[in-house]
N, C-alpha and C positions, 0 to 999 in steps of 0.2 A: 584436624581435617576429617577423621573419623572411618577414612575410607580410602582402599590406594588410588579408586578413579582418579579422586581429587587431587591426591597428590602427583598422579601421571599431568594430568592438565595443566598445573601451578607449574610441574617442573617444566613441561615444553612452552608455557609464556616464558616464565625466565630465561631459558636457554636460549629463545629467540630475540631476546633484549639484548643481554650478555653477546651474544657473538657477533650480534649485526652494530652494534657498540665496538668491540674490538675490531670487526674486519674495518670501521670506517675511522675509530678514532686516529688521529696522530701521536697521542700523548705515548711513551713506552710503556709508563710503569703503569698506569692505570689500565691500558690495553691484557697487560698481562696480569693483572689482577682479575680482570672480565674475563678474561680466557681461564684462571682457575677455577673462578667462581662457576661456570658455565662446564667444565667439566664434573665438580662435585653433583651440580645440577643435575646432569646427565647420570651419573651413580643413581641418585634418588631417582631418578625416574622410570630405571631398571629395577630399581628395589623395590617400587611400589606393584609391579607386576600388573599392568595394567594397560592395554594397546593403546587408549585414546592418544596421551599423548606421543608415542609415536608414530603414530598416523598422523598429528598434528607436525613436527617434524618434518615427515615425507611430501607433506605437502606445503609446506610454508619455506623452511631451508634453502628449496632453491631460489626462489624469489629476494631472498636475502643477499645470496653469494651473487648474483644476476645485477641487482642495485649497486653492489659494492665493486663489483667490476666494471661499472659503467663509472662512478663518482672516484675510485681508489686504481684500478687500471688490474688488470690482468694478473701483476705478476706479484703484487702485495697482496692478492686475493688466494691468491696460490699456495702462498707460503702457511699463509692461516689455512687455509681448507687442507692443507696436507698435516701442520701439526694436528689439527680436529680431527681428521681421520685416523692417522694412528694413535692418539693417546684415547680415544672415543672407545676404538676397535679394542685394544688394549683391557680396557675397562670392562666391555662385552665379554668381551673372550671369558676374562679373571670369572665373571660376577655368574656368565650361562655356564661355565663347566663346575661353580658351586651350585646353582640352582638351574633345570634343565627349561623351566617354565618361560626364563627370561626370554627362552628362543620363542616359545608359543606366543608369550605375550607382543610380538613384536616381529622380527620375520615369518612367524609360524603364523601370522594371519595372513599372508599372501602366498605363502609355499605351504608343502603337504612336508609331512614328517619333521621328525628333529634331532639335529645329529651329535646334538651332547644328548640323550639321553643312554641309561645304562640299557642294555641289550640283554643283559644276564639278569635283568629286576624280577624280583617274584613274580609267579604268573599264578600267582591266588587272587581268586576275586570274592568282594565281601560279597557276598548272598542279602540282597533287599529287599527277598520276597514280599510281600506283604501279604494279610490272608484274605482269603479269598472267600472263606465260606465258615459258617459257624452255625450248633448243633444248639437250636433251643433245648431240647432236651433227649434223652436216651432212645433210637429207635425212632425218632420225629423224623418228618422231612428236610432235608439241609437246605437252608435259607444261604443265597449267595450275594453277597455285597455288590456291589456294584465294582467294577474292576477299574482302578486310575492309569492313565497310561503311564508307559514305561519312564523311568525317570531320565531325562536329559536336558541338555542347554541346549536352545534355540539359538536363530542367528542374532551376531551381534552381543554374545552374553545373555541373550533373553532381553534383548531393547527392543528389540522387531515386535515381539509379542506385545510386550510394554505400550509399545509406542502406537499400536492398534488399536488396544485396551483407552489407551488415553484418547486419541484421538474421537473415538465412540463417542466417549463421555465429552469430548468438545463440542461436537456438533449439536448436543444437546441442550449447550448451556453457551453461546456464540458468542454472543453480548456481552454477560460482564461475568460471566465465569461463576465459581462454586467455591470463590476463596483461597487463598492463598494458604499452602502446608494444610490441603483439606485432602492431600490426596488419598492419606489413607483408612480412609473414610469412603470413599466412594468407590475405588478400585474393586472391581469385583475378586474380593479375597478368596471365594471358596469355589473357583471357577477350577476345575480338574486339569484344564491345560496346562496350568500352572507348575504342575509336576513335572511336565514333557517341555518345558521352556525354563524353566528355571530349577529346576533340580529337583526340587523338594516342595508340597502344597502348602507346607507350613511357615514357610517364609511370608514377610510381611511387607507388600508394595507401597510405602509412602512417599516415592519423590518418579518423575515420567523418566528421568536420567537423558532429562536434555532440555537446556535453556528455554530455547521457546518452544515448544509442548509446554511446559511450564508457566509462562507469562499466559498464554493463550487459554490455558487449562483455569488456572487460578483466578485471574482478570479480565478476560475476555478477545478476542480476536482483534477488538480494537485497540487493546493494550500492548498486545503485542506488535500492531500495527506502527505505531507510537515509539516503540522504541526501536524498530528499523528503520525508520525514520530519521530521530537523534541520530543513528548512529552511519548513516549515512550522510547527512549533513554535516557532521565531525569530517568524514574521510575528504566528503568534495573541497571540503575545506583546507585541505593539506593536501590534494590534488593539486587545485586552485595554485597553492602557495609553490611549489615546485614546477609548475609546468614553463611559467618564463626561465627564458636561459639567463642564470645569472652565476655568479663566483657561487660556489657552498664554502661555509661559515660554520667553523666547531659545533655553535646551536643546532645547524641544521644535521647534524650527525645524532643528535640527542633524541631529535623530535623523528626520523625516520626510524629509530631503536625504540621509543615507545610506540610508534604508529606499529609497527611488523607484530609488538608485543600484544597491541589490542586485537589487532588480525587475529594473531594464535592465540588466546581467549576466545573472542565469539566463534572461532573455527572449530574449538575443543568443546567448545559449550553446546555443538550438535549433539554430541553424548554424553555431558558432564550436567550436571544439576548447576544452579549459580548457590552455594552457602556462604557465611557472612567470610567462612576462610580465605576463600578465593578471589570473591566476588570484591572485595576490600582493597584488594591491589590491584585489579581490573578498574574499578570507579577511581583510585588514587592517578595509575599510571594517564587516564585518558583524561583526570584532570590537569596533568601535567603537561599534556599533548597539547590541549586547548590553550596552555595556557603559555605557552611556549611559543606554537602559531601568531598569537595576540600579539607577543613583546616583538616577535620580528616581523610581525608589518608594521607595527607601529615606528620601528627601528627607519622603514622604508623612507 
């Protein structure tokens, strides 16, 4: 996957298959299998150090346990959402007082400070000066550089700037876009902000780090048009299919744990790029969606 984004994103579709599976399945042992599998998930997703997918999480989660307490009742809801809570927390605790970031990556985007970090940590700081002025020659007049600003991360990791930068360059090209993995190629590389958003000017912007920015950027506004589309006509479609009051049916436990699954994809994909890593069980799980949908009307 080549990057923790990706693997933050990957972990919070799985975790939201996984659990919304266990809170509805009946089966025992396969229940508890999705609840182990769904807590290693959640490891990996602290280990990747990376907020999307727990913003994805925060927002998706509850909608899950909300479903499951409508279809499963109160108190079989309960029971799972309390083991998920403490062996989740557990896992937190372990993983933020080995590494302090896990908090930042994750409640430290909504709160200020962090409270596993060391208090007693060095208070050296590396010196980044850069220079500033340089002496053609002995006694000449000193020639001054032009000064880049101060080095730092913008909001969002430097997506905000990002996603500026990109959108600029969409407006330019509305239609059918500049190509698809063209991005970095056209991203204004030697733009000096770039130091005060992303750290360093030498780093190199080849992907918007979000799905559609992406389709929109590469293919064109219509493109992207096109597949909110698709992919809204998928969901009415499994709307459609649940809105009559009828019995639910083991399948329909399946098809609501891939439907949440594709939610938290295109939800993560606000700030996650689509690569073939990801993207791969994103296109498998919504084939399975659809295909699922099909047998049980036909079943009707």
């Amino acid at each position: 996957l080549s990057h923790g984004n990706y693997i933050s994103g990957i972990s919070a579709v799985l975790i939201v298959l996984l659990i919304t599976w266990s809170l509805l399945d009946q089966n025992k042992v396969r229940k508890a299998i999705n609840l182990f599998m769904t807590f290693l998930c959640f490891a990996m997703l602290l280990a990747s150090l990376s907020v999307s997918g727990f913003l994805t999480l925060f927002c998706i989660l509850p909608f899950c346990f909300g479903v499951a307490i409508k279809l499963r009742g109160g108190k079989s809801t309960s029971r799972i959402a309390l083991l998920f809570a403490v062996i989740s927390s557990s896992i937190y605790l372990l993983m933020a007082h080995h590494n302090p970031k896990v908090w930042d990556e994750t409640f430290g985007f909504f709160l200020q400070g962090n409270p596993f970090e060391n208090v007693n940590k060095d208070t050296g700081m590396l010196n980044s000066t850069l220079f500033n002025h340089v002496h053609a020659e002995e006694n000449s007049e000193v020639y001054r550089l032009p000064q880049l600003p101060e080095s730092g991360v913008g909001l969002g990791s430097g997506r905000l700037y990002i996603w500026k930068e990109a959108i600029r360059l969409i407006l330019q090209r509305p239609l059918f876009g500049y190509g698809l993995d063209t991005f970095a190629y056209f991203f204004p590389q030697d733009d000096p902000e770039k130091q005060a958003n992303l750290e360093t000017h030498t780093v190199i912007v080849d992907k918007p780090h979000s799905i559609y920015i992406g389709i929109a950027y590469g293919a064109g506004i219509g493109a992207l048009l096109s597949f909110m589309c698709l992919m809204y006509s998928i969901f009415i479609c499994v709307n459609k299919y649940f809105k009559p009051k009828k019995e639910i049916q083991e399948k329909d436990f399946l098809i609501l744990s891939t439907f949440f699954a594709c939610v938290a994809y295109l939800f993560q994909g606000l700030f996650n790029d689509s690569i073939i890593g990801t993207a791969v069980v994103f296109w498998v799980l919504l084939g399975v969606l659809v295909s699922l949908v099909m047998q049980r009307e036909q079943e009707k």
